[in-house]
mmCIF file of the C-alpha atoms, coordinates in Angstrom:
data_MODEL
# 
_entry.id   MODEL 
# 
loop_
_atom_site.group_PDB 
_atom_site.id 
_atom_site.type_symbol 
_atom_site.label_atom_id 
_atom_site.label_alt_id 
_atom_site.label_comp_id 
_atom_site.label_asym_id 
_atom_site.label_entity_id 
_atom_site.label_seq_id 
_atom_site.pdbx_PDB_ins_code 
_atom_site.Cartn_x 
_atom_site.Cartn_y 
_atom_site.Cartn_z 
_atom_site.occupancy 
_atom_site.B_iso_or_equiv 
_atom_site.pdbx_formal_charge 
_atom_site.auth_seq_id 
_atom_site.auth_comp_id 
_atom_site.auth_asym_id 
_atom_site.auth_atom_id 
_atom_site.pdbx_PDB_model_num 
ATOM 1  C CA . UNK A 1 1  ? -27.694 -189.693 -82.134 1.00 0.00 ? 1  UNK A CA 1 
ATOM 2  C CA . UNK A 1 2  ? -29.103 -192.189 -83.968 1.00 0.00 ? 2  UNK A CA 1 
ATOM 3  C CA . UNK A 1 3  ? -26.912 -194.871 -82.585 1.00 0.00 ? 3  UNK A CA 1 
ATOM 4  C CA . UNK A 1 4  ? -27.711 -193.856 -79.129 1.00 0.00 ? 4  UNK A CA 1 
ATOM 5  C CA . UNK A 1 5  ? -31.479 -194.386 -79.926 1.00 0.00 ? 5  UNK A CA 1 
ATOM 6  C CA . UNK A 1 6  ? -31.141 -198.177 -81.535 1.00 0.00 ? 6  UNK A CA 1 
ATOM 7  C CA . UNK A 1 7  ? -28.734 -198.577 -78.065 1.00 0.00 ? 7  UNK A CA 1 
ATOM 8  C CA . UNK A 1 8  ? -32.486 -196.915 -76.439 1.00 0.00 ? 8  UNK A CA 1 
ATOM 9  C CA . UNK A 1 9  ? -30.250 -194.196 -74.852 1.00 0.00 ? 9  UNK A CA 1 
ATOM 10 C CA . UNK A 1 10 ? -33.307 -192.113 -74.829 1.00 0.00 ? 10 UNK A CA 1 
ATOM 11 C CA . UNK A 1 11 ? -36.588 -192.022 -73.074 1.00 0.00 ? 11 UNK A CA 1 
ATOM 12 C CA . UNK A 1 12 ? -39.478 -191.505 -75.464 1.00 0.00 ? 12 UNK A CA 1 
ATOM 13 C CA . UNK A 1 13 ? -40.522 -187.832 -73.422 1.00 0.00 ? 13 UNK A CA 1 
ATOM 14 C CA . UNK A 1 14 ? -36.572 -186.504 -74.319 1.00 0.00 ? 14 UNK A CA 1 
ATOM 15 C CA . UNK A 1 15 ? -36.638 -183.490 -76.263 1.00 0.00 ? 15 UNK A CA 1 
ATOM 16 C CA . UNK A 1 16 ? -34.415 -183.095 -79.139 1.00 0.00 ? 16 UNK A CA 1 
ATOM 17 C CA . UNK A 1 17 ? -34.027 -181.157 -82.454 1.00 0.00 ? 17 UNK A CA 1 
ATOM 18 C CA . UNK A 1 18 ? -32.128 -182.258 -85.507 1.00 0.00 ? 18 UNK A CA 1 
ATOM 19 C CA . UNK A 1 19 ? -30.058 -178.612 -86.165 1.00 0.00 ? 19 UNK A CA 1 
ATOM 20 C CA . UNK A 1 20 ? -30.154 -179.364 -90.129 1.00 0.00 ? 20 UNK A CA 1 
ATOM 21 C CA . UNK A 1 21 ? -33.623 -180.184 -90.092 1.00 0.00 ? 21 UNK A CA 1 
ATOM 22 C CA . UNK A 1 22 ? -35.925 -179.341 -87.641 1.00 0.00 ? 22 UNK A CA 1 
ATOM 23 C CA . UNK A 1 23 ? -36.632 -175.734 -85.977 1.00 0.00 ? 23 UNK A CA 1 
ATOM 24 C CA . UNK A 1 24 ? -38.512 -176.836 -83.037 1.00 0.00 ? 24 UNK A CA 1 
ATOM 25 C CA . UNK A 1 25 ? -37.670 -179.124 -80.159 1.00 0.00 ? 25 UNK A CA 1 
ATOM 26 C CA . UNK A 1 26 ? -39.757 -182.202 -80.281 1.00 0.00 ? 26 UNK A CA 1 
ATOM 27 C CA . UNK A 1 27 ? -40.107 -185.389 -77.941 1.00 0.00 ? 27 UNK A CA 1 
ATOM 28 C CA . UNK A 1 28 ? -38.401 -188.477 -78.973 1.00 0.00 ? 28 UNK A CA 1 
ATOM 29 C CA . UNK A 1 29 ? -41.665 -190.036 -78.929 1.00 0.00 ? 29 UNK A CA 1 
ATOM 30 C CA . UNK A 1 30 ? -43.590 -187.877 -81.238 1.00 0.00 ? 30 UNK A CA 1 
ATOM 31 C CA . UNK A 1 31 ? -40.455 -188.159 -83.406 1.00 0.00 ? 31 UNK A CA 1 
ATOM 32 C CA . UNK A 1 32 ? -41.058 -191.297 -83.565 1.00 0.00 ? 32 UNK A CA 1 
ATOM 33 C CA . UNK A 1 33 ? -44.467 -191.277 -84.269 1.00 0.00 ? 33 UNK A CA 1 
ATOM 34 C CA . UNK A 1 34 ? -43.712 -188.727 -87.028 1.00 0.00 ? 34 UNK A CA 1 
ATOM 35 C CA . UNK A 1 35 ? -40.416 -190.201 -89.464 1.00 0.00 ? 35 UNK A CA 1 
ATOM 36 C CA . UNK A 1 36 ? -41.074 -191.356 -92.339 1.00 0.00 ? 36 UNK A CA 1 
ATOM 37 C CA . UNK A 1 37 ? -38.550 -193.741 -92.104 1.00 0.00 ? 37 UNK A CA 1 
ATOM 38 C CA . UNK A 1 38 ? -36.673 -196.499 -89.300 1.00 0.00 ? 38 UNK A CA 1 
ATOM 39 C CA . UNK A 1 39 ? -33.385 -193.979 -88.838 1.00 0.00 ? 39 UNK A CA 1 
ATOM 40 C CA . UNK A 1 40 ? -35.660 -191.142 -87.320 1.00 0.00 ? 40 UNK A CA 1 
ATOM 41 C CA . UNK A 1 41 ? -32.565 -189.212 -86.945 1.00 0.00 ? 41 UNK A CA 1 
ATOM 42 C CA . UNK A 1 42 ? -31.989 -189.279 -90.515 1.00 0.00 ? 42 UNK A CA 1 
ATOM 43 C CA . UNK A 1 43 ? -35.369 -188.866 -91.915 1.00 0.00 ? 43 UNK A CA 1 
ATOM 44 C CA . UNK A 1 44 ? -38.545 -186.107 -92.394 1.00 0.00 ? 44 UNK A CA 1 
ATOM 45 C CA . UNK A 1 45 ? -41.147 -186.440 -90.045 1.00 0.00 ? 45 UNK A CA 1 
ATOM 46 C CA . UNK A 1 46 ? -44.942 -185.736 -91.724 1.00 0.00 ? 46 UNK A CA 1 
ATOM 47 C CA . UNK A 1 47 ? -46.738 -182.652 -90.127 1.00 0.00 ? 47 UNK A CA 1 
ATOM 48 C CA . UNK A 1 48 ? -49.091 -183.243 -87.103 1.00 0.00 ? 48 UNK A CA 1 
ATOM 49 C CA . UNK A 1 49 ? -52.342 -184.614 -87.325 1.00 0.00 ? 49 UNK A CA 1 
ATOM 50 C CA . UNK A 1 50 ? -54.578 -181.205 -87.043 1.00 0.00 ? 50 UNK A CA 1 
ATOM 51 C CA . UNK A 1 51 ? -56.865 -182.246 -84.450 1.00 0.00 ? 51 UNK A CA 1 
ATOM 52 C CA . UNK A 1 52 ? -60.425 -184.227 -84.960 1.00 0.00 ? 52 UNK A CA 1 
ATOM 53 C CA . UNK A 1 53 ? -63.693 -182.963 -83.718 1.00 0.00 ? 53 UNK A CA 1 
ATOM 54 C CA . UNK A 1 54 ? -64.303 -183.052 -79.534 1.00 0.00 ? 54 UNK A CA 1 
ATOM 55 C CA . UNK A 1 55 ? -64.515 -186.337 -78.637 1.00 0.00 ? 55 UNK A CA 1 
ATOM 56 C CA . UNK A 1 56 ? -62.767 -188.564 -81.523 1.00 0.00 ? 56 UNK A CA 1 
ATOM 57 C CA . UNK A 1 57 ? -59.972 -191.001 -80.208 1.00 0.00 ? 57 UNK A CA 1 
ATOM 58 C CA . UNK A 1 58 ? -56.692 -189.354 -81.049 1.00 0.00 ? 58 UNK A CA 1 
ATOM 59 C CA . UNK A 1 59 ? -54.929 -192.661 -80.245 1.00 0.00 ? 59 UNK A CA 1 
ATOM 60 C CA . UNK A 1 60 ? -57.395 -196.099 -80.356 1.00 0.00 ? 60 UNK A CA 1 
ATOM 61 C CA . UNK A 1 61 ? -54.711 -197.985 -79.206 1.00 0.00 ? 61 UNK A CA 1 
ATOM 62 C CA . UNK A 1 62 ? -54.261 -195.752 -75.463 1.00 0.00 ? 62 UNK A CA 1 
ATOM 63 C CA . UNK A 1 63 ? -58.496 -196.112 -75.533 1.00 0.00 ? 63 UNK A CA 1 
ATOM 64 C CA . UNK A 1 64 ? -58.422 -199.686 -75.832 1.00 0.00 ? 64 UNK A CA 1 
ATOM 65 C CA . UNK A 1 65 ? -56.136 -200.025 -73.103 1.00 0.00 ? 65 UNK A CA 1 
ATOM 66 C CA . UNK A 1 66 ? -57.914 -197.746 -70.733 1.00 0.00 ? 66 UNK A CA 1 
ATOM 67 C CA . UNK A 1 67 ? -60.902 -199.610 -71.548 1.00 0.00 ? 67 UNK A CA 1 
ATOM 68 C CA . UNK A 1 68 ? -59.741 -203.156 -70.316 1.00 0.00 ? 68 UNK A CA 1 
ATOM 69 C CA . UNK A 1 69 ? -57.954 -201.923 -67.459 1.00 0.00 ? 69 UNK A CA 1 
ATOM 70 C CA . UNK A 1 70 ? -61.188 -200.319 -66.351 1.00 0.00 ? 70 UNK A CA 1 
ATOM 71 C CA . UNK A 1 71 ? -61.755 -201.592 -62.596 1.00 0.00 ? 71 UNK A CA 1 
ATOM 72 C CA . UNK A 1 72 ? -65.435 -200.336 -62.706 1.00 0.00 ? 72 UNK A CA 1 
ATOM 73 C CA . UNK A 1 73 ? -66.580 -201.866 -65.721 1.00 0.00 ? 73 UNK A CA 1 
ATOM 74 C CA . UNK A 1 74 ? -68.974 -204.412 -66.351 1.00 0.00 ? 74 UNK A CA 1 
ATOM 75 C CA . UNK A 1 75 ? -65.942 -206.908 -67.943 1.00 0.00 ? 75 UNK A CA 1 
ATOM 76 C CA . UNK A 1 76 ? -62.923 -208.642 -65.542 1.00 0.00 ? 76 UNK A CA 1 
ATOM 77 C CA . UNK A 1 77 ? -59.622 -206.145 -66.665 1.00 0.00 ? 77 UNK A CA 1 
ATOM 78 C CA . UNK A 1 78 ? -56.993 -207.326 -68.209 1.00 0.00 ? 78 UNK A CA 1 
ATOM 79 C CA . UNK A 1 79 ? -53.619 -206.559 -67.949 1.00 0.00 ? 79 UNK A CA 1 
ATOM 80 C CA . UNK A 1 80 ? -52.595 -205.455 -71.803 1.00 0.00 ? 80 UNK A CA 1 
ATOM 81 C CA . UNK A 1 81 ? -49.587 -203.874 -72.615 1.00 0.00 ? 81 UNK A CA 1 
ATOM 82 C CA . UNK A 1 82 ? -49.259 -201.228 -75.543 1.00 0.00 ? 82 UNK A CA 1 
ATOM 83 C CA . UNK A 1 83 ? -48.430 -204.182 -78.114 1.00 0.00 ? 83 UNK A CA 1 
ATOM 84 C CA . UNK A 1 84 ? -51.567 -206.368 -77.624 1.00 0.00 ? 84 UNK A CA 1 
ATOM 85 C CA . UNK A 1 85 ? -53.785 -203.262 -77.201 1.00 0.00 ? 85 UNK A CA 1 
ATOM 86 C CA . UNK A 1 86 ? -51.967 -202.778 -81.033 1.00 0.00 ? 86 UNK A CA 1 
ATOM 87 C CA . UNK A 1 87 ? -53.230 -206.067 -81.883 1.00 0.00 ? 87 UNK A CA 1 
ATOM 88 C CA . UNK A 1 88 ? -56.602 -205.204 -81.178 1.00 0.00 ? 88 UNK A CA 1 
ATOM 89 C CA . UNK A 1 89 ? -56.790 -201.812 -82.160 1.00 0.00 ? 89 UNK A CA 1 
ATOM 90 C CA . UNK A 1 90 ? -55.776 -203.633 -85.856 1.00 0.00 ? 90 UNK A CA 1 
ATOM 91 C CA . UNK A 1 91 ? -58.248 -206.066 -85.073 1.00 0.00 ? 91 UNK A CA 1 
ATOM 92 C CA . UNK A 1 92 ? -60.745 -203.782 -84.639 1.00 0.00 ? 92 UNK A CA 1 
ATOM 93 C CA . UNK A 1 93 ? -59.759 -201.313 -87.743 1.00 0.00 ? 93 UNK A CA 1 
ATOM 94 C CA . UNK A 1 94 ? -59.807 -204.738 -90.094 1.00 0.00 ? 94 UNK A CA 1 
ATOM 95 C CA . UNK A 1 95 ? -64.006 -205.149 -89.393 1.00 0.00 ? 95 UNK A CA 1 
ATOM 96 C CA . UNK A 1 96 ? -64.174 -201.457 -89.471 1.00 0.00 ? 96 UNK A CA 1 
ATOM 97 C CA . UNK A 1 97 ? -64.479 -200.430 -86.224 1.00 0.00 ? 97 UNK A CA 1 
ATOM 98 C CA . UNK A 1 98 ? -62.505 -197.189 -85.827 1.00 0.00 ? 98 UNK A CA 1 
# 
């Protein structure tokens, strides 16, 4: 399986389960969100993130991106895909905006 995913056989919203290790189903996605390593296949993924108070940004780089694509806002929208919404989110995170 984990040749199939480097060939990116798999859509990141495929659920899968690893029979030796895992006992739920999870999305390819989350999975590989959650490895600790690059063979995600191969490797433990760290518990979920119990979830922040109402309100807090779960993912700042998905805000940032609905942010500049905002038609309705005061700012022209740019067209950012998830990588340079990445670079800002870092950006942001290195002056210590969260």
């Amino acid at each position: 399986m984990q040749d199939w995913h480097d060939a990116a056989y798999f859509t990141s919203d495929l659920l899968v389960k690893r029979t030796q290790i895992d006992t739920e189903w999870i999305s390819v996605g989350e999975l590989v969100r959650r490895a600790s390593g690059p063979k995600i296949f191969h490797s433990p993924i760290m518990a979920p993130a119990p979830p922040g108070p109402p309100g807090l940004i779960q993912d700042p780089v998905d805000e940032i991106v609905s942010i500049f694509k905002n038609k309705n806002g005061p700012w022209k929208p740019l067209n950012l895909g998830r990588d340079q919404a990445q670079e800002y989110a870092n950006i942001l995170n290195a002056v210590g905006i969260p």
